[in-house]
C-alpha positions, 0 to 999 in steps of 0.5 A: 677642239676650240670651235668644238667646246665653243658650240658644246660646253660640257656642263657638267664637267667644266668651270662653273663660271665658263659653263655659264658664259660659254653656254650663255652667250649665244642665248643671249645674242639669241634673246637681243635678235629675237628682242630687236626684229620685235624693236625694228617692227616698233622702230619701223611702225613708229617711223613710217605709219606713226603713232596710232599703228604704233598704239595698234601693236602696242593694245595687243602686245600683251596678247603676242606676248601670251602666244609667245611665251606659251610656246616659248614656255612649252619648249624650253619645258621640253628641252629640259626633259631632254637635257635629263636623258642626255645629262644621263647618257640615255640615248634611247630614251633621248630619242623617244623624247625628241618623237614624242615631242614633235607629236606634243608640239603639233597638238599644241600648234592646232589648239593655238591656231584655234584660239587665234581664230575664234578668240581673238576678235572679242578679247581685244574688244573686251580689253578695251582697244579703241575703236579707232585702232581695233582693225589693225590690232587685229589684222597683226595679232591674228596672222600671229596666232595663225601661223604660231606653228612656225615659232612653236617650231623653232622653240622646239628645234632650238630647245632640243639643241640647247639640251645637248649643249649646242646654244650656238647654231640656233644663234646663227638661224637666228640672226639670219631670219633677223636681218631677214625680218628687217628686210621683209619689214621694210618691204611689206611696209614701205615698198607693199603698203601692207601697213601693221598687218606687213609686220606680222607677215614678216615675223612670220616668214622670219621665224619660218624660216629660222625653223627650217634651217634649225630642221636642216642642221639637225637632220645633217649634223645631230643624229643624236636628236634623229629619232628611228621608227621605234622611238615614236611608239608611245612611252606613257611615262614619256609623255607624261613627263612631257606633257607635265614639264611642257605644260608646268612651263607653258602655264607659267609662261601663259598666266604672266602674259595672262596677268599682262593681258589683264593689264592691258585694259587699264593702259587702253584706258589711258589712251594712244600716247600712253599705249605707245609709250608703254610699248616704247618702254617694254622694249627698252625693258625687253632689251635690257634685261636679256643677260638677266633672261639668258642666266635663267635659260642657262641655269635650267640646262645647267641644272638638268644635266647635272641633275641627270650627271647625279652632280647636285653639288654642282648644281647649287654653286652655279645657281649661286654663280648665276644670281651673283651675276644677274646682281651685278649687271641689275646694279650696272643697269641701275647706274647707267640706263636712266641716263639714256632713258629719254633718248632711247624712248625718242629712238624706239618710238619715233615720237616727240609728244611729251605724253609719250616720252614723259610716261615711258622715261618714268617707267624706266627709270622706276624698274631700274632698282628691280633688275636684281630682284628680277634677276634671283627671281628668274634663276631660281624660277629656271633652277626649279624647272631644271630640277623637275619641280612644276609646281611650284614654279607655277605658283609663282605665276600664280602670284603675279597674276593675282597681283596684276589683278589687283593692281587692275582693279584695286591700285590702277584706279585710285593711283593712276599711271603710277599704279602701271609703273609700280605694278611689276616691280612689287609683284618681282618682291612677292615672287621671289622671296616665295621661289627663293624658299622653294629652291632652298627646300627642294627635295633634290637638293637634299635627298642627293 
């Protein structure tokens, strides 16, 4: 009974407080595999092939970023439609969700496919990717893109699994195809002189292989998930729910990255060390705010099931549980993390240049503050999506992307680095007061 309720916290019935953790935990240990095979191929690069492979990787992260974030995004909007049925004990229409979704998620792999080969090329020329250092951004970022359909895959898969309740087997997938990523790492790069582009290719056998066994587990131990012949008939009302959650979250996730993107250029502009001290830094970010992230994804389950259960009261004390606890850990993290900023910048990058480390010890430092900000920021932003409110939450990306684009063309230039270090903490400001506003006048909450 112990390892049942461990691999399926009921979330609408249990303590508030162990609904979250319980359901948490694994999607956090989930997020730090995800964020460390990124790290090792950051740690490895940085290592072996040195500071321009590093810098090729870090010109088009922001890229990577968008084609993650837009598949991730798209995923999580349709585990949540998901979550609904389930929290709501509709099986049959759980069923036509989980077909419909396959047949969304194919279409959604062949457009990104599209865009990889036609468009990427001409956007890392245009954002100003040094010459010297183009080839290799390239050959990484387009295997990528190529081959997205294997992260849209696992997303999808671990997303109609969460949405049930089982945070845990996607975890366990996960840190397989991990260590299977360092592996592949180390023998792409060192044992097959594959260089950048062999870190792509093990990112993408890993994350294949992650997908299949997600498809295994579910095939053998879900039937709930398996649709019948009956459930791929077209539901109008089915995909356009879909469609407008997968897209609403999709969006949001692409016009961040976008905004990243726009971001991009400027950094380029500052040359190789301050690229790979960028890089440096996002992933000390990455890592350190994955308790943050996991609330967020927690809270978006959280909330849809119980929104389906009718449990609206509910719902409000955990999104209050869920930001008191982003707001402990941003105050930790504040504490802690400058202390070891400049030893862990020398441990992701390999480098001892002073440019490198003295720009990435900066950024650090100067984001610390921002942690709770970010965290409130992320509930309720996830919240929202778990209520079934697009909009809004889209919006709020569309403040961020406004804000990148005028720190680009505006503060960037008449401030220089510091403009990049105070670009995303003051848009964090901007965003949350306006999510915070939407969440507390959300028609959900008050017509229940």
């Amino acid at each position: 009974m112990n390892t049942y309720k461990l691999l399926h916290p009921n979330l609408t019935n249990d303590s508030i407080v162990k609904s979250l953790v319980t359901f948490g935990l694994p999607i956090m240990i989930s997020v730090l595999f995800q964020q460390l095979y990124n790290a090792v191929d950051t740690i490895i690069v940085g290592h072996f092939l040195k500071e321009n492979a590093l810098a090729a990787i870090g010109s088009c992260i922001a890229i990577y970023e968008l084609i993650v974030g837009f598949g991730t995004g798209f995923g999580n909007g349709l585990g949540i439609v998901a979550a609904r049925a389930y929290g709501g004990n509709n099986i049959i229409r759980l069923k036509k969700i989980v077909a419909s979704s396959f047949i969304v998620t194919l279409f959604v792999t062949i457009f990104t496919m599209i865009f990889g080969h036609l468009a990427l090329k001409p956007l890392l020329s245009f954002l100003g990717t040094p010459d010297e250092i183009l080839n290799e951004a390239h050959s990484y970022i387009y295997l990528i893109a190529i081959f997205s359909g294997v992260l849209f895959g696992y997303n999808l898969l671990s997303g109609l699994l969460r949405a049930i309740g089982n945070s845990f087997m996607p975890l366990v997938f996960l840190i397989i195809s991990s260590l299977l990523n360092i592996l592949m790492d180390i023998v792409m790069i060192v044992c097959f002189d594959q260089g950048v582009r062999g870190t792509a290719i093990a990112t993408v056998i890993a994350q294949g292989f992650s997908a299949i066994l997600c498809f295994l587990y579910m095939l053998k131990k879900c039937p709930i998930l398996i649709p019948s012949k009956e459930s791929f008939r077209p539901d109008s009302g089915i995909y356009k729910d879909l469609f407008t959650q997968g897209l609403s979250m999709a969006l949001m996730s692409a016009l961040v990255s976008s905004g990243s993107v726009i971001l991009q250029s400027p950094i380029n502009s500052f040359g190789t060390y301050v690229i790979a001290g960028h890089i440096s830094a996002r992933k000390i970010f990455a890592l350190t705010v994955i308790p943050i992230i996991t609330l967020g994804t927690a809270s978006a389950t959280f909330v849809s099931q119980n929104l389906g259960a009718g449990k609206i009261d509910r719902i409000k004390k955990g999104v209050r549980a869920a930001n008191l606890m982003c707001i402990i850990w941003g105050a930790l993290c504040t504490i802690v993390i400058p202390l070891a900023a400049k030893f862990l910048i020398k441990s992701i990058s390999g480098s001892e240049n002073e440019e490198v480390l003295s720009y990435a010890t900066k950024y650090i430092i100067f984001m610390q503050p921002f942690y709770a900000v970010l965290g409130v920021l992320i509930v309720s932003r996830n919240s929202l999506q778990g209520l079934g409110s697009k909009i809004l939450p889209l919006f709020s990306s569309l403040i961020e992307l406004a804000g990148k684009i005028l720190f680009t063309v505006i503060i960037i230039p008449m401030t220089g680095i510091w403009g990049i270090i105070m670009c995303e903490p003051l848009i964090w400001c901007a965003m949350t007061i306006q999510l915070v506003i939407a969440y507390v006048n959300n028609k959900a909450l008050k017509e229940r």
